[in-house]
C-alpha positions as CSV (number, residue, x, y, z in Angstrom):
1,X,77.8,87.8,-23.5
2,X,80.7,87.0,-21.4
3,X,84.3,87.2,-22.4
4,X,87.4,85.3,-22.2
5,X,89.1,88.4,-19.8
6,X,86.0,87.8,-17.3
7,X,86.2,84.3,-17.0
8,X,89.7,84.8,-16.1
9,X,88.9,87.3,-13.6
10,X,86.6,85.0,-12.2
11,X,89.0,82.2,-12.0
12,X,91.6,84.5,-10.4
13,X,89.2,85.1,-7.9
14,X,88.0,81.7,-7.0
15,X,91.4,80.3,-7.3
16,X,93.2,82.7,-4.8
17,X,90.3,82.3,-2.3
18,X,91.4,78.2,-2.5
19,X,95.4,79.5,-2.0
20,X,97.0,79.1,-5.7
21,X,100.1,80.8,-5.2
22,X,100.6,81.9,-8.8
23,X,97.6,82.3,-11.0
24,X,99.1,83.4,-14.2
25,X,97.0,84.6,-17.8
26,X,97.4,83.9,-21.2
27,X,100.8,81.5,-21.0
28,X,102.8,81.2,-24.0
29,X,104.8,79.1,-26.0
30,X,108.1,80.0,-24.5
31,X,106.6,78.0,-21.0
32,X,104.8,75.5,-22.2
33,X,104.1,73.4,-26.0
34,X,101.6,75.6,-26.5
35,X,99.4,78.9,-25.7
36,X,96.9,78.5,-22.4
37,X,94.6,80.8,-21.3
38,X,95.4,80.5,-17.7
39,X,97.5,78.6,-15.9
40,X,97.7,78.2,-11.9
41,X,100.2,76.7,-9.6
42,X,99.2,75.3,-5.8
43,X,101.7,76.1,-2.8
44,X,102.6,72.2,-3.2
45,X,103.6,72.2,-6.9
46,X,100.7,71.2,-8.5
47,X,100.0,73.2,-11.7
48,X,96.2,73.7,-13.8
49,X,95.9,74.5,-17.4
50,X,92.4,76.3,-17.9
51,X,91.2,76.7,-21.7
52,X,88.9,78.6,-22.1
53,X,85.8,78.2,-25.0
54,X,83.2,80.6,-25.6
55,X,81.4,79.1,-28.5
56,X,80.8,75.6,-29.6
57,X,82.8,76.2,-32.4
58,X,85.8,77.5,-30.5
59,X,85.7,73.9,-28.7
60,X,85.9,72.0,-32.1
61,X,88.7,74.3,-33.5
62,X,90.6,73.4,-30.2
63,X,90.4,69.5,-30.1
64,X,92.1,69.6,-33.4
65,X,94.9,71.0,-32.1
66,X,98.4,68.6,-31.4
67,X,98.2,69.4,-27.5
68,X,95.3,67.1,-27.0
69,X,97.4,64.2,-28.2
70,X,100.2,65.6,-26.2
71,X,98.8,66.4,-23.1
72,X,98.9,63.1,-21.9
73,X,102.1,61.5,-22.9
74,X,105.3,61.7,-20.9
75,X,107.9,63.4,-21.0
76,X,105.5,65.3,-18.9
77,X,107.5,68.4,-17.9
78,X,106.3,71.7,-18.8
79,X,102.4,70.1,-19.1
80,X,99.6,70.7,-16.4
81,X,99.1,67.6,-13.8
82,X,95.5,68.4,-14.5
83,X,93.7,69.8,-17.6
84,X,90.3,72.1,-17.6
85,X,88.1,73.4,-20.0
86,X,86.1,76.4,-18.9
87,X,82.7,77.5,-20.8
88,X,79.2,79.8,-20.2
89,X,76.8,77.7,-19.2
90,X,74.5,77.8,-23.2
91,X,77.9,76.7,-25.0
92,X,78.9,73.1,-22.8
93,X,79.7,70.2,-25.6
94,X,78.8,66.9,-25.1
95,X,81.6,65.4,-24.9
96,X,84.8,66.7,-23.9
97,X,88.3,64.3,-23.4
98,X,88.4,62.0,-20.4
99,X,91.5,63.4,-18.6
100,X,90.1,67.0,-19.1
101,X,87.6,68.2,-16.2
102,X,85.0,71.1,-17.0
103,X,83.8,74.0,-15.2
104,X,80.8,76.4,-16.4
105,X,80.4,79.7,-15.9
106,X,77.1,80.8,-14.8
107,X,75.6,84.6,-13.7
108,X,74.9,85.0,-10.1
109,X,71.6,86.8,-11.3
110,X,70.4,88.8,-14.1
111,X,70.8,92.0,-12.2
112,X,74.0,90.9,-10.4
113,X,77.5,91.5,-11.4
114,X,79.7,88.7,-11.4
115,X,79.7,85.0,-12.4
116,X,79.9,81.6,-10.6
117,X,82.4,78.8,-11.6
118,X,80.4,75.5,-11.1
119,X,82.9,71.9,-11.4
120,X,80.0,69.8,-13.7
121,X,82.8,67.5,-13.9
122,X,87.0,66.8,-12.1
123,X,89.9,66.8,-14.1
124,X,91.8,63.6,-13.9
125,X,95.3,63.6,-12.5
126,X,97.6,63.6,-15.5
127,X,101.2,63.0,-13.9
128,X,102.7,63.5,-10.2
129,X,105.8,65.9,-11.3
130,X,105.5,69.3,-9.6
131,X,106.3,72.3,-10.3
132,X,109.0,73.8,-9.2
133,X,109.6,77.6,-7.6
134,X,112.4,78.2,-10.6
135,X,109.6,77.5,-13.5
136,X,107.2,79.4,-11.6
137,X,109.1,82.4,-11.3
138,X,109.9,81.9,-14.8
139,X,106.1,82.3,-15.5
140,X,105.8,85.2,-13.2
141,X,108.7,87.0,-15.1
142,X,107.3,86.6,-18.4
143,X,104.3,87.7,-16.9
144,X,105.7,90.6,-15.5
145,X,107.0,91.7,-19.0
146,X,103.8,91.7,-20.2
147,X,102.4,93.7,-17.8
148,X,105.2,96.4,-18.1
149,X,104.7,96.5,-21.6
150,X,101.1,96.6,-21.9
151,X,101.8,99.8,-19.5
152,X,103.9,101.3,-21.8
153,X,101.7,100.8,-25.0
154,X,98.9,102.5,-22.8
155,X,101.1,105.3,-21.7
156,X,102.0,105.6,-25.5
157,X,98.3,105.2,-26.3
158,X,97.8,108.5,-23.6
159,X,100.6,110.6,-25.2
160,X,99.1,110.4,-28.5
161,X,95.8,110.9,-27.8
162,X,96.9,114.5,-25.4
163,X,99.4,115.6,-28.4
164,X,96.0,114.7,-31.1
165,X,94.0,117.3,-28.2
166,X,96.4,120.1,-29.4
């Protein structure tokens, strides 16, 4: 079964193929109103929220959540100009929310490695602010902090493990 971190991997891939300029995992609430599992920004401003669902269930759970009534109410800054939901292929709901486009994740083959995104449905625009290169380095900051300090729990991780070899 696929995973959250590979449909992520996979959207990295496709989305810096098609020139997003920042492509950014696992957002949190110190960006936007809430968590998102990827966001990505376009060289022209235009930012993507991705949410990712594995399971039926998962989808449920999230459409009870406050950003769906958010999502499409102004003030709009700090909320994606278009809205995704992301999902393996057996696990599509019928209905999702009008403004929210959806994209399933299918296996090349079933000897292959990798996965293809296929757009079953566009996201509708939301609002026509952009982004701008402050609040994206912003993101990439935060980003970066996570990064360093994922590093240093690994490195931590490493030291115990050599001093436990003793």
């Amino acid at each position: 079964m696929i995973d959250e971190t590979r449909i992520q991997l996979s959207l990295f891939q496709v989305l810096s193929k098609r020139g997003h300029v920042a492509i950014i995992p696992n957002v949190s609430w110190s960006w936007l109103q809430w968590e998102a599992d990827l966001i990505s920004v376009t060289k022209a401003g235009v930012m993507h929220e991705y949410e990712i669902k594995i399971t039926l269930s998962d989808f449920k759970a999230d459409f009870g959540k406050r950003k769906h009534a958010m999502i499409t109410r102004p003030p709009y800054g700090r909320k994606p100009n278009y809205f995704w939901f992301v999902a393996p292929e057996p696990e599509v709901p019928i209905c999702i929310p009008d403004y929210a486009g959806l994209i399933v994740v299918e296996p090349v083959s079933r000897h292959a490695i990798g996965h293809r995104l296929v757009t079953v449905r566009k996201a509708r625009k939301l609002h026509g602010e952009k982004t701008g290169d402050r609040a994206v380095m912003k993101m990439l900051r935060t980003m970066m902090y996570k990064y360093w300090n994922a590093m240093k729990m690994l490195d931590q991780t490493k030291i115990q493990t050599e001093l436990f070899r003793r």
